[in-house]
C-alpha positions in Angstrom: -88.0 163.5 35.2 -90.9 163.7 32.5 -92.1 160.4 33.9 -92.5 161.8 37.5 -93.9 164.9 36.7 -96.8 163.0 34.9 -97.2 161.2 37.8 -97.5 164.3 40.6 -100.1 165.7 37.6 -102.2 162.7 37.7 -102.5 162.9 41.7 -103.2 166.9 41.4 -105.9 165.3 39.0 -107.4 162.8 41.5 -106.0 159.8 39.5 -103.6 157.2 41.4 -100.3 156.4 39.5 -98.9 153.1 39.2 -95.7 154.1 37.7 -93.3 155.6 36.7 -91.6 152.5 35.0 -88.2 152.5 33.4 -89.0 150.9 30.3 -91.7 149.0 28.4 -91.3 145.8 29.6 -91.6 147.0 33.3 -94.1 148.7 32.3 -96.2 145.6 31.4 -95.1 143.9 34.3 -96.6 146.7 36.4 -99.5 146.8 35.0 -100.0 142.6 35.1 -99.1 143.0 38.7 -101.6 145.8 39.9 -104.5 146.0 36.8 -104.1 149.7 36.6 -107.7 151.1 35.0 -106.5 152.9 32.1 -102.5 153.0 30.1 -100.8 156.5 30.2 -97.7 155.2 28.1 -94.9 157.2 26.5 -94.5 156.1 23.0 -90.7 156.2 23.3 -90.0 153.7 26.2 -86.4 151.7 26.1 -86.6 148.0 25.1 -90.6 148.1 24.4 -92.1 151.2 23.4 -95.9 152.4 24.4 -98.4 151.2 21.8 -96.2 147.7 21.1 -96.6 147.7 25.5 -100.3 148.3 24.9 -100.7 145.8 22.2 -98.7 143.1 24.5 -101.0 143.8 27.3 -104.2 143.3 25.0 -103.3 140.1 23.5 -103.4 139.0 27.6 -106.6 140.3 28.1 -105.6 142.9 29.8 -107.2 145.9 27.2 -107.6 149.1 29.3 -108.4 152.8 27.6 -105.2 153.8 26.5 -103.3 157.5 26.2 -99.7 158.0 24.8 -97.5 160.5 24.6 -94.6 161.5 22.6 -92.6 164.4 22.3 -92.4 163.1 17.8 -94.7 164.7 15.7 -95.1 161.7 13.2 -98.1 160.8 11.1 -97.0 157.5 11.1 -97.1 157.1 14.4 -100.8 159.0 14.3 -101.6 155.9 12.3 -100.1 153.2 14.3 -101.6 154.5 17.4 -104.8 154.0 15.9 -104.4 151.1 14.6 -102.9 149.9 17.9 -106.3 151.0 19.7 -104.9 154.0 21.3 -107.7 156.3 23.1 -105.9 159.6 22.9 -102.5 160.7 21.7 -100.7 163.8 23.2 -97.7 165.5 22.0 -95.2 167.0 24.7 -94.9 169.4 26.0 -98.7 168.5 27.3 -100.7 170.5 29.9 -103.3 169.4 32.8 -106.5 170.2 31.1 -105.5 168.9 28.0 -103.8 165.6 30.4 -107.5 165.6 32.4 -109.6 165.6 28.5 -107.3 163.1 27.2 -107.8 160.6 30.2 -111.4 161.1 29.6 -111.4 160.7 25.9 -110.3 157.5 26.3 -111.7 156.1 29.1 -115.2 157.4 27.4 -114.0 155.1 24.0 -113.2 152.3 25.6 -116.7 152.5 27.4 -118.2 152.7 24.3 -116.2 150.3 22.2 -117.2 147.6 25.1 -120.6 148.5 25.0 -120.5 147.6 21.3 -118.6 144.6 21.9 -121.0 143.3 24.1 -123.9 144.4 21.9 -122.1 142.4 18.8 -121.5 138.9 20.8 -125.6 139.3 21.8 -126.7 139.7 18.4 -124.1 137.1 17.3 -125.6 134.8 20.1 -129.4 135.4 19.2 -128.8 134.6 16.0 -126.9 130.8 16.7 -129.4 130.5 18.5 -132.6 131.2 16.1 -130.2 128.9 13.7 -130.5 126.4 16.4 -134.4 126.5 16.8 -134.9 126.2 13.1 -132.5 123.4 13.0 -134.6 121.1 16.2 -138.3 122.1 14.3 -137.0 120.6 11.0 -135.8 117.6 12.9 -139.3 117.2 14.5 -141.3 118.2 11.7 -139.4 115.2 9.7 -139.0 112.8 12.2 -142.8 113.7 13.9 -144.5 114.8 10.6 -145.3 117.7 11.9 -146.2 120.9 10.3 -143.2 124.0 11.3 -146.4 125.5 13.4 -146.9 122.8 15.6 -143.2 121.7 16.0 -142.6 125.1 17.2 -145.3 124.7 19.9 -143.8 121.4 20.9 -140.0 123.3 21.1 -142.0 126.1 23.7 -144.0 123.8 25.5 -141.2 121.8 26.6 -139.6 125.0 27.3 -141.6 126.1 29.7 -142.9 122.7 31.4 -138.8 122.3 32.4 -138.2 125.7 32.7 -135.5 126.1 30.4 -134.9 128.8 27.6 -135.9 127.5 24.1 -132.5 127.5 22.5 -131.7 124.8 25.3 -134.0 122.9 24.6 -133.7 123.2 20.8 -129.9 122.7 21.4 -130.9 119.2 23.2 -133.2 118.0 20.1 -130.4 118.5 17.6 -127.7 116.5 20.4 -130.5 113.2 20.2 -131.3 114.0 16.5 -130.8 110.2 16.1 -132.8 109.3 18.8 -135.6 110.5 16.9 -135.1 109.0 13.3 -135.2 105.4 14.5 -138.7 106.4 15.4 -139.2 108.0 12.1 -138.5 104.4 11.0 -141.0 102.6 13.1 -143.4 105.1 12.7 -144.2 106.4 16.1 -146.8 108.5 16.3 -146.9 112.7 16.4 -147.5 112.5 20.0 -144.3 111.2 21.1 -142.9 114.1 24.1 -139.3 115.5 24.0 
């Protein structure tokens, strides 16, 4: 009953409702089946409750904003929600407005915990790949007896004669690395083009 009310109060709210499901399991299977855009889980569900459900769906890349309910006032379950990455967390009895605020709470800290996800793996990418730059210009300047300057210019003028960004072509000095210390050996001149 508490299940179908929620959902007639997300349509009076301009939301489309997948549910209701019976239990946590069905639950997950629902929302594998239809990729709902956002988890409105009861914390209590038979046989897998809410935030384990939310977890579950998570580890399959399925991590949508989240909002529970429960009808338990229970710190601990404060905590585990949070831990869980739970976007809001309503107790019952629960009105509209407060339904409508929630579902926007956590669809806005999802947005934003993305946002920062993304902004983390470019950072995390710019930096592999400066590693990767200064890794090839220490290969040419020992192998070319070049000076860091001008193995630099050599990494960005191959760049741009081949069109290509200079961690690629900094990532394909360090693959032929030994393509360029038998040269090293015979003593090939400074001139020698990547």
């Amino acid at each position: 009953m508490i299940a179908l009310g929620l959902a007639r109060r997300l349509r009076a709210l301009g939301h489309e409702p997948i549910g209701p499901a019976a239990d946590g399991e069905q639950a997950v299977a629902m929302a594998r089946e239809s990729l709902p855009d956002l988890y409105l889980f009861d914390i209590e569900m038979p046989h897998l409750d809410g935030l384990a459900a939310a977890s579950e769906l998570s580890r399959h890349g399925l991590r949508r904003p989240v909002v529970v309910v429960t009808g338990v006032e229970d710190p601990g379950l404060v905590e585990r929600s949070i831990a869980t990455g739970v976007g809001a967390y309503l107790t019952k009895p629960i009105n509209d407005r407060e339904l409508d605020a929630a579902i926007k709470l956590a669809a806005s800290r999802h947005a934003e915990l993305e946002a920062l996800e993304a902004e983390v793996e470019k950072a995390q990418q710019a930096l592999a790949d400066r590693k990767l730059v200064e890794r090839a210009k220490g290969l040419l300047m020992t192998a070319l007896e070049l000076s860091e300057q001008d193995a630099f210019r050599r990494l960005q003028l191959t760049a741009r004669e081949r069109n290509l960004q200079l961690a690629d072509v900094a990532r394909r000095v360090v693959e032929q690395q030994s393509l360029l210390e038998p040269k090293r050996r015979s003593g090939s001149s400074a001139n020698t083009r990547l």
